[in-house]
Residue, then its C-alpha position, 0 to 999 in steps of 0.5 A: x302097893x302096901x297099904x298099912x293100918x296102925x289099927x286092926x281094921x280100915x277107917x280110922x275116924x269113921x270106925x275108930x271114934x264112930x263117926x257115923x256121918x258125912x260132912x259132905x261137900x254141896x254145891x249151892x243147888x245141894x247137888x255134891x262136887x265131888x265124886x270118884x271112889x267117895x261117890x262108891x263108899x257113899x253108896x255103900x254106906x248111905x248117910x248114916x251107918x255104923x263102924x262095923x258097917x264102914x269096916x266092913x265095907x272098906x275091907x271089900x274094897x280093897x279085897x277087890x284091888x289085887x295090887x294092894x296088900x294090908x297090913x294092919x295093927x302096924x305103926x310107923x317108927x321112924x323113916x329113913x331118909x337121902x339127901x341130894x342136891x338138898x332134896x330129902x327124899x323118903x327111902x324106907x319106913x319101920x313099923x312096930x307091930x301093935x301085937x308082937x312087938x316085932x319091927x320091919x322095915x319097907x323100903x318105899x319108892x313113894x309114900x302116901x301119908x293119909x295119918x290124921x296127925x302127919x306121923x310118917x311126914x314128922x318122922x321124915x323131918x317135915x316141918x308142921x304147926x301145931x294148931x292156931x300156932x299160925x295165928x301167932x297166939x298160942x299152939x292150942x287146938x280144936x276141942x276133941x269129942x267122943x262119940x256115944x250112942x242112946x237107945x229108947x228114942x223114939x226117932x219118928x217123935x223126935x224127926x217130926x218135931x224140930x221146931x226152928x223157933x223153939x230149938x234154932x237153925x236146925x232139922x231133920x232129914x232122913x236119918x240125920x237130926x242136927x241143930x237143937x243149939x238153942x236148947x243146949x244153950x241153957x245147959x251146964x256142963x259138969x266139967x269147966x272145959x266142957x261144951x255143948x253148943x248143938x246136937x249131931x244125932x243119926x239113926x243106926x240100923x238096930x234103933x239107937x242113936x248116935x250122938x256127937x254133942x260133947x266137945x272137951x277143950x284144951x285136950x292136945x290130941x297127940x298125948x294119950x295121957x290127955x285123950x284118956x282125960x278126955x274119954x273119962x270127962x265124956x263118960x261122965x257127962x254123956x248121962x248128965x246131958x242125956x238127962x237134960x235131955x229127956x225132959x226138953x226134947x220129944x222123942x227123948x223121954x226113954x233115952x238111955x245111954x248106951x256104948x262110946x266110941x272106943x276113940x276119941x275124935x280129935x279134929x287138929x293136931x299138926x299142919x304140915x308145911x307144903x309147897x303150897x299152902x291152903x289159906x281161909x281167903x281160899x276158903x272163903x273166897x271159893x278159889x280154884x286154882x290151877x293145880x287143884x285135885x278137887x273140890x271142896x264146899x263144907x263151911x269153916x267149921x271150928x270147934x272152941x278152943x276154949x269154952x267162951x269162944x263162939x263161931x267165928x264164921x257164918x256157916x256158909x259154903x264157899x266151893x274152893x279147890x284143894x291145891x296139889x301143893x298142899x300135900x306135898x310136904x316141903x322138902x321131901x320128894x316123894x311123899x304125899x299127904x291126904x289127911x286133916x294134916x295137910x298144909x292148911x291154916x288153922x281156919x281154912x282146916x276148919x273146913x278142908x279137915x272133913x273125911x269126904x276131902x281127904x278121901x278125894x286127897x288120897x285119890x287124887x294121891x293114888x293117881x299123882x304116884x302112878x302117874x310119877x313112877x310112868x315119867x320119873x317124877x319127884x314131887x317138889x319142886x312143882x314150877x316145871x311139872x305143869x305137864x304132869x298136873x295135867x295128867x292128874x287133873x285128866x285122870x281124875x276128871x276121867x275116873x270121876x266122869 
């Protein structure tokens, strides 16, 4: 197998755009539902770590899989396809080598796409909306955010002293503080579509804090011109909250801010058409259905598309499966999806975009082609393959045991 990174380590968000915690799946007694290889780079890791710690990490994990070869700094080009009996299926995919310039082509017998944005699916001729287009309005997305970090805290001052009456829902646990919305209220950002309307803070190993506060509408997250707007916006206006801050929140009084994520964080770009797709009632409603991979519980949580909107859901946890259909994508055979692009609503994405699911959608993908190349399967279509769904659901069940 050959494992292919279009940047020079593994991780992506969480290395890339420094996100440095888990938005984890709970059940009601807080206890998680989901387990398998999240479980080991939970371990590994802890709740709050940093993205050399994670690049670190994963680097060991696949070193310890013989069957996987890396290669990094790779980028998909383009894929070719056959088509028979109106079926597409996926035979090769070329890469551009980020330093050489150099182009190679590696012909597949399955393809796992597991890209934030759906990339290989596209370039295979999968159908995809872009954002909220579902909901007829418009194809606008969920604000983007680049993470930053603030030394001179004084984090046992600042842990001890959440007060829910002054700051709103909120608290501090641990490494992690979150919350502090109704001190971010009154704050006025320098920028028209900028938002800040609560504080995500975890305490890294060497002292300082990392932040993800700072959401920069109306950025389209598949244009570099827009994502490089947007880093410029939030380096401007990381000092200026920081500012703020100093003087309303305790344990704040020396902050300073300190590096920004080399990435923008973008948390919507497309959503691919699938076989089945993963709808806000599922969401809410806690629907687990038959051919169900694993399970999920994070609340919809949906950043402004523009800066008047507010949330549009309670942030209530609902635990729902994520169906195998979702990540097939229609009318290819042998491709699977495990990313923020699977086939989702704008909505239900809100909650099934985070990392610990899509790192159960890629196990799940691990186990779907090793268990397809044993029976000749193909992925679409999945009426007669019932018999099959049951062998991923049984080794998954195994695995996570």
């Amino acid at each position: 197998m050959v494992l292919v990174s279009a940047d020079d380590s593994l991780g992506g968000t969480l290395t890339g755009a420094m996100m440095d915690q888990w938005d984890l799946n709970l059940a009601p007694d807080g206890a998680s539902v989901e387990h398998g290889i999240f479980d080991e780079m939970y371990a590994r890791l802890g709740d709050v770590f940093t993205p050399a710690a994670a690049e670190r990490s994963f680097a060991e994990m696949v070193a310890g899989e013989p069957n996987i070869t890396v290669r990094y700094d790779d980028a998909p080009v383009s894929a070719d396809t056959t088509i028979d009996d109106g079926a597409r299926r996926v035979t090769a995919v070329t890469f551009r080598d980020a330093r050489s310039g150099e182009i190679e082509t590696l012909n597949a017998s399955y393809v796992i796409d597991a890209t934030d944005d759906g990339d290989v699916a596209v370039l295979a001729g999968a159908r995809y909306d872009i954002g909220r287009q579902d909901s007829g309005i418009d194809e606008r997305t969920q604000a983007v955010t680049e993470m930053f970090t603030v030394g001179g805290i004084d984090w046992t001052s600042l842990a001890a002293s959440y007060d829910a009456a002054r700051y709103g829902a909120g608290g501090a646990l641990g490494k992690r503080a979150w919350g502090y919305s109704d001190i971010v209220r009154r704050y006025r950002p320098a920028f028209a579509n900028v938002v800040v309307r609560d504080l995500n803070l975890g305490l890294l190993a060497d002292g300082d804090v990392s932040v993800n506060a700072i959401d920069i509408c109306g950025i389209d997250g598949l244009d570099p011109k827009q994502l490089t707007e947007a880093k410029q916006q939030s380096e401007i206006e990381a000092p200026r909250l920081v500012a703020y801050l100093r003087t309303r929140l305790p344990g704040f009084e020396d902050a300073r801010v300190g590096i920004f994520a080399p990435d923008v964080y973008v948390r919507e770009t497309r959503h691919i058409a699938g076989t089945e797709r993963l709808t806000t009632q599922d969401v809410w409603d806690g629907r687990i259905p038959a051919d169900s991979i694993g399970l999920a519980s994070y609340p919809i949580d949906l950043h402004p598309i523009v800066p008047s909107d507010e949330p549009a859901y309670a942030p209530e946890r609902h635990v729902y499966g994520i169906p195998f259909g979702a990540l097939v994508p229609k009318g290819l055979t042998n491709m699977l999806l495990a990313s923020p692009a699977i086939s989702a609503s704008h909505l239900a994405s809100g909650s099934a975009r985070v990392i610990p699911t899509t790192i159960e959608e890629g196990e799940a993908d691990g186990f779907a082609v090793a268990i397809a190349e044993r029976h000749g399967w193909t992925f679409e279509p999945l009426g007669h393959q019932e018999p099959v769904l049951a062998d991923i659901r049984h080794d998954l069940e195994h695995d996570r045991a």
